[in-house]
C-alpha positions in Angstrom: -50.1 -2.2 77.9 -52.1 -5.3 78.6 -55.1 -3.8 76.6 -52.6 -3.2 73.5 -51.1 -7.0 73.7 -55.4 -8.3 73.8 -55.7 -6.2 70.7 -52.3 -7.2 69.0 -52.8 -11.0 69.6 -55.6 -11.7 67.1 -53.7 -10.6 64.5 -50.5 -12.5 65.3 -53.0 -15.4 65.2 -54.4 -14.5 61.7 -50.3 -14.0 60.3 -49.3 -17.0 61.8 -51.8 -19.3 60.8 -51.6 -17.4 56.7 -48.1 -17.9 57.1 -48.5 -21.9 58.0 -50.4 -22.1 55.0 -47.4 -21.0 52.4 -45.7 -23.5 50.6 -41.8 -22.6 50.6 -40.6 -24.0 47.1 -37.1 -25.3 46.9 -34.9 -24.8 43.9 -34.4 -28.9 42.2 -30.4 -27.1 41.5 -28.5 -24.6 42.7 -29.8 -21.2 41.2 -26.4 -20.1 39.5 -24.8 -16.8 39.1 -26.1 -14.4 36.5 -22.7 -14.2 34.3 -21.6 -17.8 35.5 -20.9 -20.4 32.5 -24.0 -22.9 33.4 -26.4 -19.6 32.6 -24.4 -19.0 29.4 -23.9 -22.6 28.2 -26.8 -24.4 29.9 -26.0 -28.5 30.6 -27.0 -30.6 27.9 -28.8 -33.7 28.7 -27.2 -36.9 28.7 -26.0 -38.2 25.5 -27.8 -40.7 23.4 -26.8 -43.4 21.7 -27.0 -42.9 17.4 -29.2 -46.3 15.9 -27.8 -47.9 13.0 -30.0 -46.5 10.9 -28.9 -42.8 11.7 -25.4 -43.9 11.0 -25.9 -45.3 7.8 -27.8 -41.6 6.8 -24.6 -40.0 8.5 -21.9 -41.9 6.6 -24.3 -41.8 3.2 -24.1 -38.1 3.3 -20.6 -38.0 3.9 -19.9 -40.3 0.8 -22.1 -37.5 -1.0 -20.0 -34.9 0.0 -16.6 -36.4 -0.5 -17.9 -37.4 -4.2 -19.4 -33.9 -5.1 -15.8 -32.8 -3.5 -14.4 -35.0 -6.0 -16.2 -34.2 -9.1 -15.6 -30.6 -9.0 -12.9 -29.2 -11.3 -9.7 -28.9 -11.0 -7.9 -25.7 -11.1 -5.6 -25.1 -13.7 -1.8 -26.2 -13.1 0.2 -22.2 -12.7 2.2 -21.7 -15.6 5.4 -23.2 -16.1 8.4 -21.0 -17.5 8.5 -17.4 -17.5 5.4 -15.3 -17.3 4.4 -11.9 -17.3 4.3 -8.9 -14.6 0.3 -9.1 -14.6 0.5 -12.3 -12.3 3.5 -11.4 -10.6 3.9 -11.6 -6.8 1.1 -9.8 -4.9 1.6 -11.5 -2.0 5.1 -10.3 -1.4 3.8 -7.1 -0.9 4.1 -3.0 -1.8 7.8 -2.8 -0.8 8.9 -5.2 -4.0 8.7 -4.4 -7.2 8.6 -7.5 -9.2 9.3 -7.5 -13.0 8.2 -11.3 -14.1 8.6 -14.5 -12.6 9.8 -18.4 -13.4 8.2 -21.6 -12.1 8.7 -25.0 -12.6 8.8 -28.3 -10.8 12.2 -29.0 -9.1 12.9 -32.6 -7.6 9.1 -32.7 -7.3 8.7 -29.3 -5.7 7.0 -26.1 -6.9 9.7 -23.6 -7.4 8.9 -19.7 -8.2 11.0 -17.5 -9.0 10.1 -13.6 -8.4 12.7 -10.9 -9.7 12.6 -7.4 -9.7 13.8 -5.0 -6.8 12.6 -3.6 -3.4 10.2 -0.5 -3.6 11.2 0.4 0.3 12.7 -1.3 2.9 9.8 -1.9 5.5 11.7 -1.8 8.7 13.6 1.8 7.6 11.6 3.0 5.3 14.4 3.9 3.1 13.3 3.6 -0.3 14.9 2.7 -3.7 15.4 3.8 -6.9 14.8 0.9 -9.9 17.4 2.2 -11.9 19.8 2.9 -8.7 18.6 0.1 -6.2 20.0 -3.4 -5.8 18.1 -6.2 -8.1 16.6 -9.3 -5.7 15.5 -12.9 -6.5 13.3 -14.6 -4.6 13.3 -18.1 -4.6 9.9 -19.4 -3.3 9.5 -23.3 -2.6 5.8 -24.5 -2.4 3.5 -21.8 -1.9 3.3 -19.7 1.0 0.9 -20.6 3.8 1.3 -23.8 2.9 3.5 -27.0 5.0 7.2 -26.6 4.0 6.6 -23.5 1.9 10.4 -22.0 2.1 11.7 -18.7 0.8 14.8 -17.1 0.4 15.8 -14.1 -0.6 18.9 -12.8 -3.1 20.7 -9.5 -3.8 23.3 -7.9 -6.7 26.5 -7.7 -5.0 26.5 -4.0 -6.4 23.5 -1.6 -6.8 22.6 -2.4 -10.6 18.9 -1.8 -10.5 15.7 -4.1 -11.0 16.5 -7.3 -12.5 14.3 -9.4 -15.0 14.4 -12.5 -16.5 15.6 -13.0 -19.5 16.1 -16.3 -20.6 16.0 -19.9 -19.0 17.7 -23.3 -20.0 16.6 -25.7 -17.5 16.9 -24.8 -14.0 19.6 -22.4 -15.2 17.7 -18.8 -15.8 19.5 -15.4 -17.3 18.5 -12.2 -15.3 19.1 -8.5 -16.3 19.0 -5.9 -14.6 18.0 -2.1 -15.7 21.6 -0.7 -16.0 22.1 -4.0 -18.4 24.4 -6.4 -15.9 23.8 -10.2 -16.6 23.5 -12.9 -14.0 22.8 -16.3 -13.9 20.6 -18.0 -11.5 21.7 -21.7 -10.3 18.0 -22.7 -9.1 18.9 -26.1 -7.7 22.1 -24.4 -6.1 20.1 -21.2 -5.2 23.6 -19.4 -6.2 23.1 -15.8 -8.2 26.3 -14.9 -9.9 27.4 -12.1 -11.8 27.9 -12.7 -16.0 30.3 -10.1 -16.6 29.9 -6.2 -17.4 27.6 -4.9 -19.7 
């Protein structure tokens, strides 16, 4: 036993004095999580201050881009008065049907006027008939996805089919429907009443 310690020992010297010779390096931060958010978005160095200079470039450049903004064209104003099914109402979707449309300006406002009939009613899935189905007006009041865009939505009191527009005096518009029943449209009032019987 005393033999296998003298044999041993020189080689516990050797480690020891290898192992006194390793320099033990020492992280300058804390060595963070593989999926933590300093890996992913790693600090950014202290902010520095932006020279005069720079600013002036920054604020030319945006006087650049407000001008070419500017200078562009501008789109053509949307119809005014009664215009055809080709433009008519995409956005309202599959389940209208929308025969033509009015718009004008009213007390400063964009005001559309869609009419025509539902295809289907989405949340039954029941579907009409143009001939059969009750006529609708939608009244539209800026443009949709826009601030203060309002809509509203009007039936026939009976099922007269699809309506169209016919005619329109002001903000007062004649509809017809397929079966031939007249109405009048009060825009301002946003009252649809029945003319009388074919």
């Amino acid at each position: 036993m005393l033999n296998t310690i003298r044999n041993v020992l020189p080689w516990i010297l050797i480690l020891g004095m290898n192992l006194a010779s390793v320099t033990v390096a020492k992280a300058a931060e804390p060595v963070s999580p593989p999926n933590s958010p300093a890996r992913i978005f790693p600090p950014v160095g202290p902010l520095r201050s932006v020279s005069p200079e720079e600013l002036e470039i920054i604020k030319e450049r945006q006087r650049k881009r407000e001008a070419e903004y500017a200078a562009r064209p501008k789109p053509a104003p949307p119809p005014t008065g009664i215009f055809s099914p080709d433009i008519v109402a995409e956005h309202l979707g599959s389940s209208h049907r929308m025969e033509n449309a009015w718009h004008d300006i009213v007390n400063g406002k964009d005001v559309y006027v869609w009419a025509g009939a539902m295809r289907f009613d989405p949340s039954s899935q029941v579907s009409y008939d143009p001939l059969t189905g009750p006529g609708l007006v939608v009244i539209e009041i800026g443009r949709p996805g826009r601030p203060n865009f309002r809509g509203k939505h009007l039936y026939t009191p009976t099922a007269v089919g699809s309506l169209r527009i016919i005619a329109a005096k002001g903000n007062i518009l004649t509809l017809q429907s397929r079966q031939g029943n007249k109405f009048s449209l009060n825009v301002r009032t946003e009252e649809l009443t029945p003319l009388g019987s074919r």
